[in-house]
C-alpha positions in Angstrom: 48.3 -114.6 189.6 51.1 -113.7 192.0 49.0 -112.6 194.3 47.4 -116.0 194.4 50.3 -117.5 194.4 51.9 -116.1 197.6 48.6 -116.5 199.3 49.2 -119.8 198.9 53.2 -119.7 199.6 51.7 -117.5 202.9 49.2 -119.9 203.8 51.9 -122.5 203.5 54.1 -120.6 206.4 51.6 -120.5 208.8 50.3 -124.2 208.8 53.7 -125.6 209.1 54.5 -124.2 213.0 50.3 -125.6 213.2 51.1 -129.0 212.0 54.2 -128.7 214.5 51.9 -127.9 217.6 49.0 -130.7 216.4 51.5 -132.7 216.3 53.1 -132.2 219.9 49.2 -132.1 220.8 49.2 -135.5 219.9 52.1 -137.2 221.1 51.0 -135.1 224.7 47.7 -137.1 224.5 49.2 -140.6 223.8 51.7 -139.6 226.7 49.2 -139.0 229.1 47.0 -141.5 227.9 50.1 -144.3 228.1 50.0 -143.2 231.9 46.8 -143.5 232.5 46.5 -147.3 231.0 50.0 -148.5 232.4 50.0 -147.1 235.5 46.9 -149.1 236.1 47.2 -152.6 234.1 48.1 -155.6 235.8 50.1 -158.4 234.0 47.7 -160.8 235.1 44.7 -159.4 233.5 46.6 -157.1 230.8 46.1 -158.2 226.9 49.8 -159.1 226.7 49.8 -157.5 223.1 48.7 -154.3 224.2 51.1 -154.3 227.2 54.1 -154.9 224.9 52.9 -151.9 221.9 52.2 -149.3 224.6 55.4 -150.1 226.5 56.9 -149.7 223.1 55.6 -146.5 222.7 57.3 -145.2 225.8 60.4 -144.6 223.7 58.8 -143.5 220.8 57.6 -140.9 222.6 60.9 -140.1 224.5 62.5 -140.1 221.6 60.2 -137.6 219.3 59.7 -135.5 222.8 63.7 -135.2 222.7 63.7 -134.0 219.3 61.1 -131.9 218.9 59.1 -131.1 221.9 61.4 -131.2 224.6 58.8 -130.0 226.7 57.0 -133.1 226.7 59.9 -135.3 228.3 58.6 -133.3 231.7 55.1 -135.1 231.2 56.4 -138.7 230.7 58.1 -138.1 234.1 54.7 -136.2 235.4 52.4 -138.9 234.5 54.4 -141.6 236.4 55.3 -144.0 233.1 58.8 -144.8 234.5 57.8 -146.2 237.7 55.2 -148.1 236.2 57.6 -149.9 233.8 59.4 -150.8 237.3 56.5 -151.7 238.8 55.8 -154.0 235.9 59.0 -155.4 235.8 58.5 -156.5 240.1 55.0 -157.7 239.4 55.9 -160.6 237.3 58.0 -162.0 240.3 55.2 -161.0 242.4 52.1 -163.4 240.9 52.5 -166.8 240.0 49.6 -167.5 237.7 51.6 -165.0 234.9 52.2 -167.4 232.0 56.1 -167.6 231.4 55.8 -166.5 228.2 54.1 -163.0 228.4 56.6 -162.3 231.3 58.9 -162.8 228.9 57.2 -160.7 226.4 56.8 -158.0 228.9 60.1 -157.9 230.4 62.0 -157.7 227.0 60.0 -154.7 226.1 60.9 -152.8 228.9 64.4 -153.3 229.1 64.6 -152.6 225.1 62.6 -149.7 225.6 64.9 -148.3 228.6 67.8 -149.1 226.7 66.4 -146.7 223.8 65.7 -144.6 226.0 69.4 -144.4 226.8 70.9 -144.2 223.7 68.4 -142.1 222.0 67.5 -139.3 224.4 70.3 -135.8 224.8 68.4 -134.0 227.5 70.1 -134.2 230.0 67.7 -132.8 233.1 65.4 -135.8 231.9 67.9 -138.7 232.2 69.3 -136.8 235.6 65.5 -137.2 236.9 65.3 -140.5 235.1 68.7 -141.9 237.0 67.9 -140.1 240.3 66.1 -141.0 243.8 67.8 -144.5 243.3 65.4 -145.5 240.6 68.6 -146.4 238.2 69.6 -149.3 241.2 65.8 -150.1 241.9 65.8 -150.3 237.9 68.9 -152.6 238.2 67.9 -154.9 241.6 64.3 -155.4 239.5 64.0 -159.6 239.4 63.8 -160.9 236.1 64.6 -164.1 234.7 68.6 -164.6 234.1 68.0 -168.5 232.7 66.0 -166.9 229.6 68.9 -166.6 227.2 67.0 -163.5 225.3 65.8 -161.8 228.8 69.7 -162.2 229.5 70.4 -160.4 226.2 68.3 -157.7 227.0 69.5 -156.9 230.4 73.0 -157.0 229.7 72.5 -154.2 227.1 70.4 -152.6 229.7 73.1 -152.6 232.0 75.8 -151.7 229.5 73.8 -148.5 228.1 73.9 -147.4 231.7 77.4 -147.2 232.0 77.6 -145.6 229.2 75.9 -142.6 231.1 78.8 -142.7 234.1 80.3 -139.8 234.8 82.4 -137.6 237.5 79.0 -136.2 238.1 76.1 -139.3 237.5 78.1 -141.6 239.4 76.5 -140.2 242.6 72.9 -141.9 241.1 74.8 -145.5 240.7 76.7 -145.8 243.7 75.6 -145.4 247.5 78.4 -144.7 249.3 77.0 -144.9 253.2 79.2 -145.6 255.2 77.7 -148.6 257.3 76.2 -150.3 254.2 78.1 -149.0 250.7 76.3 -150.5 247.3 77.3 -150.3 244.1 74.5 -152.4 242.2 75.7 -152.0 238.0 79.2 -153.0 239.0 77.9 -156.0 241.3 75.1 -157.4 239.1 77.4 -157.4 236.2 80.9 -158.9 237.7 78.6 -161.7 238.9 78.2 -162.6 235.1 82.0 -162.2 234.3 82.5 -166.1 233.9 79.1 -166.4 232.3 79.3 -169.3 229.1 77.9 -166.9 226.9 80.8 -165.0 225.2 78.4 -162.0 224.1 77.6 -161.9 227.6 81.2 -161.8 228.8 82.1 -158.5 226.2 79.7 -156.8 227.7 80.2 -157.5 231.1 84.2 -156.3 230.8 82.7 -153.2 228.8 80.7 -152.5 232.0 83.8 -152.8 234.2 85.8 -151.0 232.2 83.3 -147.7 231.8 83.2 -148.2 235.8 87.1 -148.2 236.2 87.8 -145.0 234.2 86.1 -143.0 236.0 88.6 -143.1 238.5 86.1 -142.1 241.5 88.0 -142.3 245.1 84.9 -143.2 246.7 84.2 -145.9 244.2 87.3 -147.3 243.5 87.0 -148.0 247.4 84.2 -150.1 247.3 85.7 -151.6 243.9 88.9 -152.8 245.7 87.7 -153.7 249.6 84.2 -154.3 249.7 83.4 -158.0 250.0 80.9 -157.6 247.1 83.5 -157.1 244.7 87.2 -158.1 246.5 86.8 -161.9 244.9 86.9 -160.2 241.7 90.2 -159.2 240.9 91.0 -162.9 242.0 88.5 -164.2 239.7 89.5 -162.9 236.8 93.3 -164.4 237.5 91.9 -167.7 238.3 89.7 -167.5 234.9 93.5 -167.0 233.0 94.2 -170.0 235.2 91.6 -172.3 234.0 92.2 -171.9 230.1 95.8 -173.0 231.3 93.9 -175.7 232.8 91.0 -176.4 230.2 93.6 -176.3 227.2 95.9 -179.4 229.3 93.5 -181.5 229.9 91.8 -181.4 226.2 95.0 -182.3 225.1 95.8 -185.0 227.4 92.5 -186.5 226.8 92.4 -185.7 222.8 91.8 -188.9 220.9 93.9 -190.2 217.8 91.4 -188.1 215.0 90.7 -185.3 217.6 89.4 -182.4 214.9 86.9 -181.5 217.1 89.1 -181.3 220.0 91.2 -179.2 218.0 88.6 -176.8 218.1 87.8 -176.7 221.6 91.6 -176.2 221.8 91.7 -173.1 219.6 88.2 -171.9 221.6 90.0 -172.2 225.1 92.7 -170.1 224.2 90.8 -167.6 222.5 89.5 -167.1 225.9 92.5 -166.8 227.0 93.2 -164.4 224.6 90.5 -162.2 225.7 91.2 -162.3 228.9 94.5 -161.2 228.7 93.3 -158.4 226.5 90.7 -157.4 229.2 93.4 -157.4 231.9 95.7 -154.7 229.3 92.4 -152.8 228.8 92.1 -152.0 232.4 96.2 -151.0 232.8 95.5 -148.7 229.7 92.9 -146.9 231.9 95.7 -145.6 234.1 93.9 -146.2 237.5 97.2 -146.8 239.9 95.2 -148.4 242.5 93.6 -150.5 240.3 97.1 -151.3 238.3 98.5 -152.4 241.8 95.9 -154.5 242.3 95.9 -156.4 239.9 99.6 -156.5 239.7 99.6 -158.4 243.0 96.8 -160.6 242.1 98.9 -161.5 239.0 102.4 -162.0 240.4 100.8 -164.2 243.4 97.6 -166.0 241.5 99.9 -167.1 238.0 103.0 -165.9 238.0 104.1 -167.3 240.9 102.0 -170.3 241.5 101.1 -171.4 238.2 103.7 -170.3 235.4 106.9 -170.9 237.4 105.8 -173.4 239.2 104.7 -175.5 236.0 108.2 -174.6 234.1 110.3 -176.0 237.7 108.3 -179.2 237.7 108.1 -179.0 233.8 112.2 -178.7 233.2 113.1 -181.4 235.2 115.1 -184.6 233.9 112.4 -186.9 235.4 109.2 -184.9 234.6 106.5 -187.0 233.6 105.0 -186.7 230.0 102.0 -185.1 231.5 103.9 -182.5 233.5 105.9 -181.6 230.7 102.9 -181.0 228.6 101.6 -178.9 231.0 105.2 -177.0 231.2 104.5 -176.3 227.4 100.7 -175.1 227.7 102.0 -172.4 230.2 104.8 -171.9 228.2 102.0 -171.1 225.2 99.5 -169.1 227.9 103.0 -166.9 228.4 103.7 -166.4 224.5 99.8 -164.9 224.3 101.3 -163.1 227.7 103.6 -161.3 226.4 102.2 -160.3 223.0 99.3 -159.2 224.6 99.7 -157.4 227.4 101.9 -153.9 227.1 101.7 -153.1 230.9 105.6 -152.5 231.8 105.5 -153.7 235.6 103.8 -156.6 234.9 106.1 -157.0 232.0 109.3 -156.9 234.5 108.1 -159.1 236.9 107.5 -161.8 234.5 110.8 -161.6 232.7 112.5 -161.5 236.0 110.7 -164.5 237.7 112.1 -166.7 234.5 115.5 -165.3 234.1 116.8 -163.9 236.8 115.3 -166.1 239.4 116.6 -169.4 237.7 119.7 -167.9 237.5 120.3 -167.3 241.1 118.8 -170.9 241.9 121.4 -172.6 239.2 123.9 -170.9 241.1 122.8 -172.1 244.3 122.8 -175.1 243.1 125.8 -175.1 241.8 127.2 -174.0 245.3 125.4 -176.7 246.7 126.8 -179.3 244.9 130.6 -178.6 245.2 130.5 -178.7 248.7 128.7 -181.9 248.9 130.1 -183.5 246.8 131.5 -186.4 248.8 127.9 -186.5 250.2 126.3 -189.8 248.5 122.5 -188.7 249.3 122.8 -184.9 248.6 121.6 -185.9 245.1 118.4 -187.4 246.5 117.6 -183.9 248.6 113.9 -183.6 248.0 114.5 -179.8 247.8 116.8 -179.8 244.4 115.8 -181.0 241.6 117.7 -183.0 238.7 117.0 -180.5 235.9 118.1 -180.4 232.0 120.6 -179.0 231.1 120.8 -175.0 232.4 120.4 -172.8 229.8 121.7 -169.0 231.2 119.8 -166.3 230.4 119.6 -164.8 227.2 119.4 -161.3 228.3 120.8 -159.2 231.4 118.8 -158.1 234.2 116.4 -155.8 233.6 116.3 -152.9 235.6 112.9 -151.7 237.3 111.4 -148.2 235.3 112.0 -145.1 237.4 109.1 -143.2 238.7 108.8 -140.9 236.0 108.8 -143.4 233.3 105.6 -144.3 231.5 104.4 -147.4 233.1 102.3 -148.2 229.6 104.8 -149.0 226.6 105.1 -151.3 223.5 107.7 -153.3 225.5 111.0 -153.3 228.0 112.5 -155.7 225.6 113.4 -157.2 222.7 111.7 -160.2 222.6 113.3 -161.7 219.1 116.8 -161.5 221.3 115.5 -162.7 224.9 112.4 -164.1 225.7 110.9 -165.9 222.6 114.1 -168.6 221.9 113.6 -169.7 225.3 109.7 -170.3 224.1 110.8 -172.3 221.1 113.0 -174.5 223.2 110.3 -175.0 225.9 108.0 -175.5 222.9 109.9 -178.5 221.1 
């Protein structure tokens, strides 16, 4: 009876590494015979159901290969299936008889089945063959149709599971760094969806940036801050701060007696400019100095300068108009979300110094100005000072600029209960 039963218990142990191998057999057959059929089919004679199931297999495959075959990941490369998904994804462009809607079909698949491919595959001499000879950016440059919101979906994740694969030593397969004609297509393609009205679509692009940005490559970071593919952006994103400024004044100027809805589009706007501020402290958190600098300068010229302070002087004074001092306290709002926000100490004390200390000097100027006119009977009328309030000094004393060694990223260079915040309640009222 023993006997039989470790026959059994023997027979047992030697069909389980047989199913192993049938199986492998079987998934090497469907490989090869995925290859065979897609790198042949056509989109405008294909059964669009069969198309879409055996590029959904693709993964399946990559994914069980991964796991327990790891052999077979070297035949799905072999038999040629990535480049026919590629040449899949360019054909649809490429014939105009294609019905929109298996296009569609087809291009979803593939960019869900890459973007498994992605996240689900370890090996990591399959995604270095997968990402190399510039298929990644032929991958990325592949036309497909932006105006379909759920081909727009797709892609984006596409894109974003790629930068999830950047590193010190796979950026070489994303960015071309030649010297007479530099490209850098995952950072391009998705900064040109930065102001994109989809908000998914706006998370996802800063999440690309910001897996680009910490990698801190010198080569990279070149092409980030000087090329002319990508030197509008650190401008852009300044000027998209601006416009919630801009968008939040004029639905209150134009909000009607029962303006609920408004109300709404109010609280939207400044979410976004919530966001955006929150993007902007993201990217200081990285640490990149070049980048920091950047956007430092794109900051203190873009807003601070031409925007906040300007709005608060034209705001403040005795014969601002309703509108202007409504738009005095929008910025004044935009500055709160500022300040709680962002924790970047540079950007901190330049703020805090362009209100205080520089309305300080300018009161005193004033002051000067007017004692020794003050037999002049048209010095009042100088188009060059204005008739403010009342001058409130500043609540707090200069603040000093951090020395070199001192961590540029910290909660805050000041209390904000004791300076900055009973100014914003006044300016609020």
């Amino acid at each position: 009876m023993f006997g039989h039963f470790f026959g059994k218990l023997g027979i047992q142990q030697q069909t389980q590494p047989s199913n192993a191998t049938s199986e492998a057999g079987k998934w090497r057959q469907q490989i090869l015979a995925l290859g065979e059929y897609l790198g042949g089919v056509r989109l405008g004679s294909g059964s669009r159901k069969r198309i879409v199931e055996s590029v959904r297999l693709v993964s399946e495959a990559a994914v069980w290969s991964d796991r327990h075959s790891p052999e077979l990941l070297s035949v799905i490369i072999d038999c040629g299936l990535p480049k026919a998904l590629l040449r899949l994804l360019r054909e649809q462009q490429q014939r105009t008889e294609i019905k929109r809607e298996k296009a569609t079909a087809v291009t979803v698949q593939i960019l869900q089945t890459l973007s498994i491919i992605l996240d689900g595959v370890s090996d990591t001499h399959f995604l270095q063959t997968l990402l190399g000879d510039g298929f990644v950016n032929d991958l990325i440059d592949a036309p497909v149709d932006l105006d379909c919101e759920e081909v727009l979906a797709y892609y984006v994740a596409f894109l974003k599971a790629l930068s999830l694969k950047l590193t010190s030593s796979t950026i070489h397969y994303f960015f071309i760094g030649q010297p007479e004609c530099p490209k850098f297509p995952l950072f391009t393609t998705a900064i040109a969806l930065f102001d994109h009205p989809d908000s998914m679509v706006r998370v996802a692009v800063r999440a690309i940036t910001l897996n680009v940005i910490r990698i801190n490559d010198p080569d990279a970071l070149e092409f980030l801050l000087g090329a002319p593919a990508c030197a509008h952006f650190w401008g852009q994103v300044m000027h998209a701060i601006k416009d919630c400024c801009d968008d939040a004044f004029r639905l209150l100027v134009d909000m009607p007696q029962d303006g609920s809805a408004s109300w709404a589009a109010v609280d939207q706007v400044l979410e976004n400019h919530m966001g955006l501020l929150a993007y902007v402290n993201d990217v200081c958190a990285l640490g990149v100095d070049r980048i920091n600098r950047r956007i430092a300068l794109e900051f203190n010229d873009r807003l601070l300068t031409r925007t906040y302070i300007h709005a608060i002087e034209v705001g403040w004074r005795a014969n601002a108009t309703p509108e202007e001092t409504l738009y005095m306290q929008v910025v004044t709002l935009c500055l709160a979300h500022f300040f709680a926000i962002v924790r970047y100490s540079p950007l901190l004390v330049d703020t805090v110094a362009a209100l205080f200390t520089a309305q300080e000097e300018q009161q005193q100027q004033q002051q000067n100005h007017s004692v020794d006119s003050e037999d002049d009977a048209g010095s009042s009328n100088s188009p060059h000072v204005y008739q403010r309030r009342p001058y409130r000094p500043a609540l707090s004393p200069v603040i000093q600029s951090p020395q070199s060694n001192h961590n540029p990223f910290i909660p805050s260079p000041f209390e904000p209960s004791r300076t900055l915040m009973p100014w914003l309640c006044v300016a609020l009222e």
